[in-house]
Biotite code that builds the C-alpha atoms (Angstrom):
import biotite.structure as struc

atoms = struc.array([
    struc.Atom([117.386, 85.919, 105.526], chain_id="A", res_id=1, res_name="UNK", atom_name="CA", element="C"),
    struc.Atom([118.414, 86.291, 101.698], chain_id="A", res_id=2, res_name="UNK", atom_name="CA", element="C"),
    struc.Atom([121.303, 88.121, 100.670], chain_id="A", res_id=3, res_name="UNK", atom_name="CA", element="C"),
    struc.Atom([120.609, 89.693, 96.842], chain_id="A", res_id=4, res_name="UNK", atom_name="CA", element="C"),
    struc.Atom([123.301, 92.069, 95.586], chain_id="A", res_id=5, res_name="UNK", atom_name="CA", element="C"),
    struc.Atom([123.609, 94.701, 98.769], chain_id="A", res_id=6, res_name="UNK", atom_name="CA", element="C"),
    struc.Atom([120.296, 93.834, 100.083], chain_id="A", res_id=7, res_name="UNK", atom_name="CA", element="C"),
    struc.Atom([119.743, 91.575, 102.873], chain_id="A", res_id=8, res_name="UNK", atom_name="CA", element="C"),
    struc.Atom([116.334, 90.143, 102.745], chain_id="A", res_id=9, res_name="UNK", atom_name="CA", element="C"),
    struc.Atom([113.926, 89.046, 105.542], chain_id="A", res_id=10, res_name="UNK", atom_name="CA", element="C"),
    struc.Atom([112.124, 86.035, 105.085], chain_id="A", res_id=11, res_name="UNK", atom_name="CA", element="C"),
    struc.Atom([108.764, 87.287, 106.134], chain_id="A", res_id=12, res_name="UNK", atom_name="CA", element="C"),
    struc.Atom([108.395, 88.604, 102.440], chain_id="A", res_id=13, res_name="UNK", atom_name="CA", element="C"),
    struc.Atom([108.022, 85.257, 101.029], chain_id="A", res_id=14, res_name="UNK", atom_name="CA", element="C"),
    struc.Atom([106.654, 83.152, 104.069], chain_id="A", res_id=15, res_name="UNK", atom_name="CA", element="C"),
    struc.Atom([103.877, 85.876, 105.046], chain_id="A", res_id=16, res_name="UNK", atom_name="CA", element="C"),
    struc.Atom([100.474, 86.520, 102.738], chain_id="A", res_id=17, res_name="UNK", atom_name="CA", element="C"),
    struc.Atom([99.213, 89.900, 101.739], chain_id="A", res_id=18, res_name="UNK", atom_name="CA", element="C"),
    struc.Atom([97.034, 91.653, 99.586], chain_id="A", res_id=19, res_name="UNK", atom_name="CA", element="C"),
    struc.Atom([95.278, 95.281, 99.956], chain_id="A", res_id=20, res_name="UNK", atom_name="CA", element="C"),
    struc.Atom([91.491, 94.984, 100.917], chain_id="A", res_id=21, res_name="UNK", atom_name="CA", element="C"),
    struc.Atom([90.657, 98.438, 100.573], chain_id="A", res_id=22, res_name="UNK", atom_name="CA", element="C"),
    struc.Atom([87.089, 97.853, 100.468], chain_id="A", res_id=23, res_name="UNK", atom_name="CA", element="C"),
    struc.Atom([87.989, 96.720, 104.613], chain_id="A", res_id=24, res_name="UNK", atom_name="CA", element="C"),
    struc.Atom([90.770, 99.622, 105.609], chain_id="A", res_id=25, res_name="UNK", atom_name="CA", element="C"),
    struc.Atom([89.846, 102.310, 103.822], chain_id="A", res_id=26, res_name="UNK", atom_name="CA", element="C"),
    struc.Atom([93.615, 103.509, 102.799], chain_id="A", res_id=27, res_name="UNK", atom_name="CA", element="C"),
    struc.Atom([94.580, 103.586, 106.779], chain_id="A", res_id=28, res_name="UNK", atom_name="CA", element="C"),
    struc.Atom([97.994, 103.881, 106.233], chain_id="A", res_id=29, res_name="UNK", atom_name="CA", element="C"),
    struc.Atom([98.244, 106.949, 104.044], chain_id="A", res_id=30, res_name="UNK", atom_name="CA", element="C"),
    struc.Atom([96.290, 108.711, 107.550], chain_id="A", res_id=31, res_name="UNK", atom_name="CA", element="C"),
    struc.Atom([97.660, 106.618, 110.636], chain_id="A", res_id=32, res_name="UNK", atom_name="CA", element="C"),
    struc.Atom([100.930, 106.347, 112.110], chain_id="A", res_id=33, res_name="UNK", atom_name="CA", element="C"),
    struc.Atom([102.739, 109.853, 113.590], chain_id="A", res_id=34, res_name="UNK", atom_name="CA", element="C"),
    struc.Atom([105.025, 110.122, 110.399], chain_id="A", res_id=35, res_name="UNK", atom_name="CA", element="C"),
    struc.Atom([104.612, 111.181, 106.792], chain_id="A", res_id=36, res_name="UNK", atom_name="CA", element="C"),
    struc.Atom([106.005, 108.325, 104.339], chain_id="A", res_id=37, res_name="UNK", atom_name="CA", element="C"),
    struc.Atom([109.391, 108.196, 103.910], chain_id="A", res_id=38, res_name="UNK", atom_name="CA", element="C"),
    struc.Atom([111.214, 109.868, 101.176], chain_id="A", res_id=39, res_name="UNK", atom_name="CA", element="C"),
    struc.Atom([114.248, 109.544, 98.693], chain_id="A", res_id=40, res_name="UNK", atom_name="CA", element="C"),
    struc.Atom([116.168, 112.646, 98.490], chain_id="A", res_id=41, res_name="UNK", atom_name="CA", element="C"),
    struc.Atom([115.527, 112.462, 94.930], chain_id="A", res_id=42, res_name="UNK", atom_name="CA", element="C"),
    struc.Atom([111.549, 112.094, 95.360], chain_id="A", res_id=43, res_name="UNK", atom_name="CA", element="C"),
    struc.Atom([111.997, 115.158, 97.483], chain_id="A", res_id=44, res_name="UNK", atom_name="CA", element="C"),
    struc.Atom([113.492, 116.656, 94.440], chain_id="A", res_id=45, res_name="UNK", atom_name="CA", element="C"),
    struc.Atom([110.918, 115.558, 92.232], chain_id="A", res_id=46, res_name="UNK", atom_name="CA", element="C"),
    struc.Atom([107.844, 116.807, 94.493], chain_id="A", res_id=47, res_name="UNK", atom_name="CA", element="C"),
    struc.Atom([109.619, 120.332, 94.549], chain_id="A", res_id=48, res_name="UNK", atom_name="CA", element="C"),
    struc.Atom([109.486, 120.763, 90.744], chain_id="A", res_id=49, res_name="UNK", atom_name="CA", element="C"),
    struc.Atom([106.566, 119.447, 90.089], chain_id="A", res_id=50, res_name="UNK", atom_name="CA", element="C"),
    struc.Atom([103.743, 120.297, 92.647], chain_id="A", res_id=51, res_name="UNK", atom_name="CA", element="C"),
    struc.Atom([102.416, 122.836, 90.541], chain_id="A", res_id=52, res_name="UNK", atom_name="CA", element="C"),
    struc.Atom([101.503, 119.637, 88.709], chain_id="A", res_id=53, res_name="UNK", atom_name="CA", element="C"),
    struc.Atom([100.357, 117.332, 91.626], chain_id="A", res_id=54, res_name="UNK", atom_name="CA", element="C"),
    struc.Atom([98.426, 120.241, 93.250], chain_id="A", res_id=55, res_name="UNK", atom_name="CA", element="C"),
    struc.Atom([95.330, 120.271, 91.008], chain_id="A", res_id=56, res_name="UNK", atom_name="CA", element="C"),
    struc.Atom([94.988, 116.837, 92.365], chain_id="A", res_id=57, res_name="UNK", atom_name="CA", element="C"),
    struc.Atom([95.548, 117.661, 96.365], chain_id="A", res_id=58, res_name="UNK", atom_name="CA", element="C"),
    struc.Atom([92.452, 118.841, 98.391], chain_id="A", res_id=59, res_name="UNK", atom_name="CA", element="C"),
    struc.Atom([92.669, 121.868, 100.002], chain_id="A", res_id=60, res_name="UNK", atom_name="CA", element="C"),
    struc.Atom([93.597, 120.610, 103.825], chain_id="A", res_id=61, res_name="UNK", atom_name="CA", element="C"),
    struc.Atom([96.403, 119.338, 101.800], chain_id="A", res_id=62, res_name="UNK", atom_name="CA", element="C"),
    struc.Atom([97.413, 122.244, 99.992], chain_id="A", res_id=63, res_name="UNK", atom_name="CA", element="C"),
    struc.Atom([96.996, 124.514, 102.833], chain_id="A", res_id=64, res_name="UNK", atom_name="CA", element="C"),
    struc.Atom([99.569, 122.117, 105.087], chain_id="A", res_id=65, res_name="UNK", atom_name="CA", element="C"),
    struc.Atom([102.187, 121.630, 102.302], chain_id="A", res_id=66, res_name="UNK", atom_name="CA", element="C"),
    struc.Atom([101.902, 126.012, 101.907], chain_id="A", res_id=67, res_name="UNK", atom_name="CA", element="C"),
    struc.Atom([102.602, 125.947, 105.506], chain_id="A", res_id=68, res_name="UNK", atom_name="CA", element="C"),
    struc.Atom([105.291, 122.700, 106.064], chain_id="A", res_id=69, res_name="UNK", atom_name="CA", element="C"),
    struc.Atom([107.225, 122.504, 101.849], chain_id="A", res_id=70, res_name="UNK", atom_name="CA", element="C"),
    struc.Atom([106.370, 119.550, 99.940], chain_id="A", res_id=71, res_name="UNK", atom_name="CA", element="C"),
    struc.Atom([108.238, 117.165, 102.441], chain_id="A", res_id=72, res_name="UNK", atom_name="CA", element="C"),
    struc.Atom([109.796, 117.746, 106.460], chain_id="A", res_id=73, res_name="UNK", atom_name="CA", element="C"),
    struc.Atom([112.554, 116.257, 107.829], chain_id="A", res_id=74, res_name="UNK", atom_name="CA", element="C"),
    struc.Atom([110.731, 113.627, 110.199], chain_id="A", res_id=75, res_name="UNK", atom_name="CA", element="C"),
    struc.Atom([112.277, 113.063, 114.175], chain_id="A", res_id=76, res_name="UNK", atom_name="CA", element="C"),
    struc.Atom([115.085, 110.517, 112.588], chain_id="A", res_id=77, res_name="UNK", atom_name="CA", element="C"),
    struc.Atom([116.131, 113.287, 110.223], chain_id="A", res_id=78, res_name="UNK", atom_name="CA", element="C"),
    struc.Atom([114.782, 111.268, 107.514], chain_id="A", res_id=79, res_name="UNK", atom_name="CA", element="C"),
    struc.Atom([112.790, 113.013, 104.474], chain_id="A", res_id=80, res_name="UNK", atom_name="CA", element="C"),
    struc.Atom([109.012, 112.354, 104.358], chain_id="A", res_id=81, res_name="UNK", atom_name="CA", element="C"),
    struc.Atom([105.703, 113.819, 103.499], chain_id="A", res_id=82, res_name="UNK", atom_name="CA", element="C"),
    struc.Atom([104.257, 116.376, 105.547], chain_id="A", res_id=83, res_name="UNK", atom_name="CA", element="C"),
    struc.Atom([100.931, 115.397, 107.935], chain_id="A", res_id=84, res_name="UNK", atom_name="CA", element="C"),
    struc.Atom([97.333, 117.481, 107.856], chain_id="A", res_id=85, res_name="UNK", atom_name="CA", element="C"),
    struc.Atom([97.185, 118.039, 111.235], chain_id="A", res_id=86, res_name="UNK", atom_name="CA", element="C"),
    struc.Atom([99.379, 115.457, 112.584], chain_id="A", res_id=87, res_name="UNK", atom_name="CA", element="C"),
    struc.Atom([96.742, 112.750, 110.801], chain_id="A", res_id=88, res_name="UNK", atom_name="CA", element="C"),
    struc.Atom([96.847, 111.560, 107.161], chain_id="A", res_id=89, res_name="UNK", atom_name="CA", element="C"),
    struc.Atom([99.607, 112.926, 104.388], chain_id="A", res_id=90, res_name="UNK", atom_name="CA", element="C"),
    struc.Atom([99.291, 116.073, 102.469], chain_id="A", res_id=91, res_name="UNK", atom_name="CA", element="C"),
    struc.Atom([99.009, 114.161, 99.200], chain_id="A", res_id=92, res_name="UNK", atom_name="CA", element="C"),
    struc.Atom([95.771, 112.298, 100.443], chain_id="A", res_id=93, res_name="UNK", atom_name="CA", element="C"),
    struc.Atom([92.650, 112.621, 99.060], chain_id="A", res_id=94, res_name="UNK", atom_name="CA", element="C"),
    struc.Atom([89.239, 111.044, 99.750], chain_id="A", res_id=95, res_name="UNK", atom_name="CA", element="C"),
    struc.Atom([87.089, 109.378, 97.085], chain_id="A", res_id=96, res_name="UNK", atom_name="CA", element="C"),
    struc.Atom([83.316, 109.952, 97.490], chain_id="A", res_id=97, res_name="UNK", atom_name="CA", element="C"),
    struc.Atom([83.001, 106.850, 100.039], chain_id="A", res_id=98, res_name="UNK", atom_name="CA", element="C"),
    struc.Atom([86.049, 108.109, 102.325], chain_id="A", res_id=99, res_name="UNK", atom_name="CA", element="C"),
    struc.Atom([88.725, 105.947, 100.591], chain_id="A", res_id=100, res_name="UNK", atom_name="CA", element="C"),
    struc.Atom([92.175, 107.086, 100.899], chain_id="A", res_id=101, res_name="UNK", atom_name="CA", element="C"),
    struc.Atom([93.748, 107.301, 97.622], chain_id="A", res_id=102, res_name="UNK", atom_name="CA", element="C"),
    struc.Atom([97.072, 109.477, 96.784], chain_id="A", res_id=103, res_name="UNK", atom_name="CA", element="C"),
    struc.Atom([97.294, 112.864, 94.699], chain_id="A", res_id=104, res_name="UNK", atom_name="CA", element="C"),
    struc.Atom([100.265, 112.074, 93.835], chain_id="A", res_id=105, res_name="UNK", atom_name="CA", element="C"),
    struc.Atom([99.270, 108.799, 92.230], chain_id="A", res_id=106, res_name="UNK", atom_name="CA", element="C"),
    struc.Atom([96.156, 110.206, 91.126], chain_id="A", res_id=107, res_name="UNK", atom_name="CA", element="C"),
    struc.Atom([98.518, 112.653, 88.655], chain_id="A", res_id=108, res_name="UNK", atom_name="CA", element="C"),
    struc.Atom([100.374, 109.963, 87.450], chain_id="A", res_id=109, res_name="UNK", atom_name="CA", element="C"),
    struc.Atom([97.512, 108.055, 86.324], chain_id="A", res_id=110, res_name="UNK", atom_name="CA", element="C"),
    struc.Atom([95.825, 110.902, 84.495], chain_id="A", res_id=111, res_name="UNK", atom_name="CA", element="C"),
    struc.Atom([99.478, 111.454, 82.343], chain_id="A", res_id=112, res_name="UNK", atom_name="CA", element="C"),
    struc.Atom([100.411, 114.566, 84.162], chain_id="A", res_id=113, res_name="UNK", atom_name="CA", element="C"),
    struc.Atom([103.667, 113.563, 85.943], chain_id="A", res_id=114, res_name="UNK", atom_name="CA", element="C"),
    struc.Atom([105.549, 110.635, 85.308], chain_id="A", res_id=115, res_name="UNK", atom_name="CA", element="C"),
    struc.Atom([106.442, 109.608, 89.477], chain_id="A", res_id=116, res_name="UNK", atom_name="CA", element="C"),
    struc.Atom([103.679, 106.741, 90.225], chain_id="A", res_id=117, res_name="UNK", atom_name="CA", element="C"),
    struc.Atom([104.045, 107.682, 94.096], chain_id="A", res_id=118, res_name="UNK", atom_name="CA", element="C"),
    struc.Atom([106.735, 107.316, 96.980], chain_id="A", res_id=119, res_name="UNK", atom_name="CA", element="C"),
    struc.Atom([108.783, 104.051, 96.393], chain_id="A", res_id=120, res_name="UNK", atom_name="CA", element="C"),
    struc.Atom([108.057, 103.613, 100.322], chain_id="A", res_id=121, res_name="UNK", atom_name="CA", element="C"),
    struc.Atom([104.113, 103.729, 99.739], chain_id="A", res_id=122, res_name="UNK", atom_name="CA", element="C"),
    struc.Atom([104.829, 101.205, 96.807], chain_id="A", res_id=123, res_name="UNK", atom_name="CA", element="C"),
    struc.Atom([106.479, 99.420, 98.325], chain_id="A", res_id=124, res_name="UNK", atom_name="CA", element="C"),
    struc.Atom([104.183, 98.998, 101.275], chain_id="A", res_id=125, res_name="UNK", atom_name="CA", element="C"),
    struc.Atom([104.141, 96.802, 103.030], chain_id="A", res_id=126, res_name="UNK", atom_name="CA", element="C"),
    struc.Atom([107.252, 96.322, 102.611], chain_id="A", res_id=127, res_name="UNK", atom_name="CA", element="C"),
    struc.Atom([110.201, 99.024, 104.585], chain_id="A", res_id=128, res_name="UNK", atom_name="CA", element="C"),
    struc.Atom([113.516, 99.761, 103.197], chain_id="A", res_id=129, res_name="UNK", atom_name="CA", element="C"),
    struc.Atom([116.306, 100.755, 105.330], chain_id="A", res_id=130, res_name="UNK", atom_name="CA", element="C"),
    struc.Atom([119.785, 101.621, 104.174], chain_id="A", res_id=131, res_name="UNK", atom_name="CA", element="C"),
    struc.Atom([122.909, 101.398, 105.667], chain_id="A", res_id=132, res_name="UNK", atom_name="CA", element="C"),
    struc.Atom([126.646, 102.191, 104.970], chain_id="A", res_id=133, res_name="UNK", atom_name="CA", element="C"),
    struc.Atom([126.958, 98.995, 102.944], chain_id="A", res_id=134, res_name="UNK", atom_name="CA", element="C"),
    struc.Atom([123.712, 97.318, 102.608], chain_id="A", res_id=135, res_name="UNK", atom_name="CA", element="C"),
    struc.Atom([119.864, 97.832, 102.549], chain_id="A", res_id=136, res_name="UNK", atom_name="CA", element="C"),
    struc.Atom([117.690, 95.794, 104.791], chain_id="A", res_id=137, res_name="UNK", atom_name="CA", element="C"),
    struc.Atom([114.581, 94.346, 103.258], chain_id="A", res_id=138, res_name="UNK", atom_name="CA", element="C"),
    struc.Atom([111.752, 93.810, 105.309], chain_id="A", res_id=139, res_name="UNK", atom_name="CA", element="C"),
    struc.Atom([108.277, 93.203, 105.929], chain_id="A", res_id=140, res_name="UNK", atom_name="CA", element="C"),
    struc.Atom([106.834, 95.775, 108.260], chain_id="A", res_id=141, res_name="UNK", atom_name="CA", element="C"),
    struc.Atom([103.096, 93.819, 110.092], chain_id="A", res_id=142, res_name="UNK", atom_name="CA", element="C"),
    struc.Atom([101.230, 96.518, 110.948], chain_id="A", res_id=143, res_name="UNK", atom_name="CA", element="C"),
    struc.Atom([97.455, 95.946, 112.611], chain_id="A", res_id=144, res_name="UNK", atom_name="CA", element="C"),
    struc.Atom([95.647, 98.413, 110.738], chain_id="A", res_id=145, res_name="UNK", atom_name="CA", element="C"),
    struc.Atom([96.690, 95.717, 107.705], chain_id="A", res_id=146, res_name="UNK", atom_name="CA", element="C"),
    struc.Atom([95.010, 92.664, 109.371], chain_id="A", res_id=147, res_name="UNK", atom_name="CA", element="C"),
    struc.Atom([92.489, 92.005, 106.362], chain_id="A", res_id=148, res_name="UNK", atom_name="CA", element="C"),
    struc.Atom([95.237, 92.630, 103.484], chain_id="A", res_id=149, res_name="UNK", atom_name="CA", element="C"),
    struc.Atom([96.642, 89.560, 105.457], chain_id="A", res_id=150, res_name="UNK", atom_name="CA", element="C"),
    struc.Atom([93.457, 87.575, 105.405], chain_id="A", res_id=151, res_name="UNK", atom_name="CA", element="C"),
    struc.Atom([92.922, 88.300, 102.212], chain_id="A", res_id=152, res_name="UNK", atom_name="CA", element="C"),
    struc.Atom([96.285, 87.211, 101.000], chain_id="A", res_id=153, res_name="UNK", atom_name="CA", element="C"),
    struc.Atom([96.228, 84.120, 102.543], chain_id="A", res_id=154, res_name="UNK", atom_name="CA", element="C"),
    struc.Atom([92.739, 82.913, 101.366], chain_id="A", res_id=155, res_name="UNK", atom_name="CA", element="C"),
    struc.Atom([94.315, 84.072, 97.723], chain_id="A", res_id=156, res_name="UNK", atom_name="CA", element="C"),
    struc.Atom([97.647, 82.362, 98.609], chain_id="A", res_id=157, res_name="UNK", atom_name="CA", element="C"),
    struc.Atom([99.384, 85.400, 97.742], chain_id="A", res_id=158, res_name="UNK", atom_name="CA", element="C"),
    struc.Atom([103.030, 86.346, 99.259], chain_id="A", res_id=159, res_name="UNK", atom_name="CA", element="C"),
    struc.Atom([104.095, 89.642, 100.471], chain_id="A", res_id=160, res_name="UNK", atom_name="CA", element="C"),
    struc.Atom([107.198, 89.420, 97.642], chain_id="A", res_id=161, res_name="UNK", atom_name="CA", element="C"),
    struc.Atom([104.599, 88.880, 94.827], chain_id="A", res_id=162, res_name="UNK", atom_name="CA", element="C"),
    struc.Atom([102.270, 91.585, 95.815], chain_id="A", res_id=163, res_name="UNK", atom_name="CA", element="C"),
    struc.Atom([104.661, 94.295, 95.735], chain_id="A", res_id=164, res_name="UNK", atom_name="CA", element="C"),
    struc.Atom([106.563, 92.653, 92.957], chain_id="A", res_id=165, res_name="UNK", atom_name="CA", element="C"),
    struc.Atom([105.583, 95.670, 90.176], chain_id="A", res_id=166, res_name="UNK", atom_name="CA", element="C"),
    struc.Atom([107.592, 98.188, 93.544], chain_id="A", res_id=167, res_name="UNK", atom_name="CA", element="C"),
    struc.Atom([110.115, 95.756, 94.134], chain_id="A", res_id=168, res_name="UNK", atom_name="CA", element="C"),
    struc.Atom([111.349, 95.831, 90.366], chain_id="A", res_id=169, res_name="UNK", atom_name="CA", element="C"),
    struc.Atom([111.171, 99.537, 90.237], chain_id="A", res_id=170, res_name="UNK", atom_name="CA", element="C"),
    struc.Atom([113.390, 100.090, 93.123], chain_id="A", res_id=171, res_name="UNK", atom_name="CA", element="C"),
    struc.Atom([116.118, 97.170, 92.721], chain_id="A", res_id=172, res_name="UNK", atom_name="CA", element="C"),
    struc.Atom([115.159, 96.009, 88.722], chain_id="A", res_id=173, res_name="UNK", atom_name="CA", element="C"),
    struc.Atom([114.386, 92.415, 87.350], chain_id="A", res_id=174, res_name="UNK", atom_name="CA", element="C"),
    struc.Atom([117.458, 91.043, 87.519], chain_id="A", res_id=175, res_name="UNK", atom_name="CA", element="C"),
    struc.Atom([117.027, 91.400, 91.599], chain_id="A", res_id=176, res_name="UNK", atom_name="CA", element="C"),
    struc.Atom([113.620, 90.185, 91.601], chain_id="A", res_id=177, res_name="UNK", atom_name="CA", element="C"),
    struc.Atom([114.148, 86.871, 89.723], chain_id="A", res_id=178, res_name="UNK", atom_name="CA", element="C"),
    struc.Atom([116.905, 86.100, 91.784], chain_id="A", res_id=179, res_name="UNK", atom_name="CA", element="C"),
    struc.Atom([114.092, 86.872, 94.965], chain_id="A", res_id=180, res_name="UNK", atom_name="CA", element="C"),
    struc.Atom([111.729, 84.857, 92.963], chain_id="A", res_id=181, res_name="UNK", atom_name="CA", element="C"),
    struc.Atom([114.147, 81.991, 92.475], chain_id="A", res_id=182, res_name="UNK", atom_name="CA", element="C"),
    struc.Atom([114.726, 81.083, 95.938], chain_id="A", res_id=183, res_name="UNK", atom_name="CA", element="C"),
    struc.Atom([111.063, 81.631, 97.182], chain_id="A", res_id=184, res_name="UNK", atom_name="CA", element="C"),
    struc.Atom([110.093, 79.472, 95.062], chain_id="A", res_id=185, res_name="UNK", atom_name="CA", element="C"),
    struc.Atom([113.203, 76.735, 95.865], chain_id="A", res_id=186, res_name="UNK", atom_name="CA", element="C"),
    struc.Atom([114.545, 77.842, 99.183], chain_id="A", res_id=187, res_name="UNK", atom_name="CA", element="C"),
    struc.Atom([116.775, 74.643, 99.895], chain_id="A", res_id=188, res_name="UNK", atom_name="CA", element="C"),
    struc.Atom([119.206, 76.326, 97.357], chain_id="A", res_id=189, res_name="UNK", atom_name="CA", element="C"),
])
């Protein structure tokens, strides 16, 4: 474990390899699991003000669940998240033409229409944030539908830290991520 600032950092960011193979999963995690992705209260904020924005880019399973649920629920741990279609994948999932999983949300960003990339937790992934009353805990969440995003980052020698590293600055800033950098790259300090 690494302590940065108020975060306490596993180890498994630095010592494990990952890197998306979408080509192999498909975008699983934006439709497994029996929760929406977490949300910031101030993402929940953002989504509320601006879906008339995102929803041009939302399919209409997606559009008819977020009419029906709001634009996030309050999940079982009375955490905010995104609503499901059905119990399956998020509202703000859409399919490309080969059944790829790619985010609405995302999508708007990338054509200049909002200025949110996506949830910091989907960012992030697969990396989970969990704050406490004094600290957040850092830590790499190994999840099977993720097995070739492992594979792959191995064979490209490619640490969990360094593949989110674009998330990680956006949520704790470049100060924090040198400091992360420092030590994975000379741990014995």
């Amino acid at each position: 474990m690494l302590s940065i600032e108020n975060t306490l950092i596993s180890d498994e960011l630095i010592s494990e390899d990952f890197v998306c193979n979408i080509s192999k999963c498909k975008g699983e995690c934006c439709v497994a699991g029996e929760a929406g992705a977490p949300l910031e209260a101030e993402e929940t904020t953002y989504l509320q003000k601006n879906y008339s924005k995102i929803k041009p880019f939302l399919n209409a399973n997606g559009i008819k669940s977020i009419e029906e649920q709001g634009v996030y629920v309050k999940g079982a741990d009375g955490e905010f998240e995104t609503p499901l279609v059905g119990g399956e994948e998020c509202v703000y999932t859409v399919f490309s033409d080969s059944g790829v999983a790619e985010c609405g949300i995302e999508n708007a960003y990338k054509q200049g229409v909002i200025e949110f990339q996506k949830p910091i937790s989907c960012h992030l992934y697969p990396v989970r944030i969990r704050s406490y009353e004094n600290m957040v805990a850092v830590n790499y969440h190994s999840w099977s539908i993720c097995s070739d995003a492992c594979s792959f980052g191995s064979a490209l020698k490619i640490p969990v830290y360094q593949f989110v590293k674009a998330a990680l600055i956006r949520k704790f800033g470049q100060e924090w991520f040198d400091a992360l950098e420092a030590y994975a790259q000379n741990p014995s300090h």
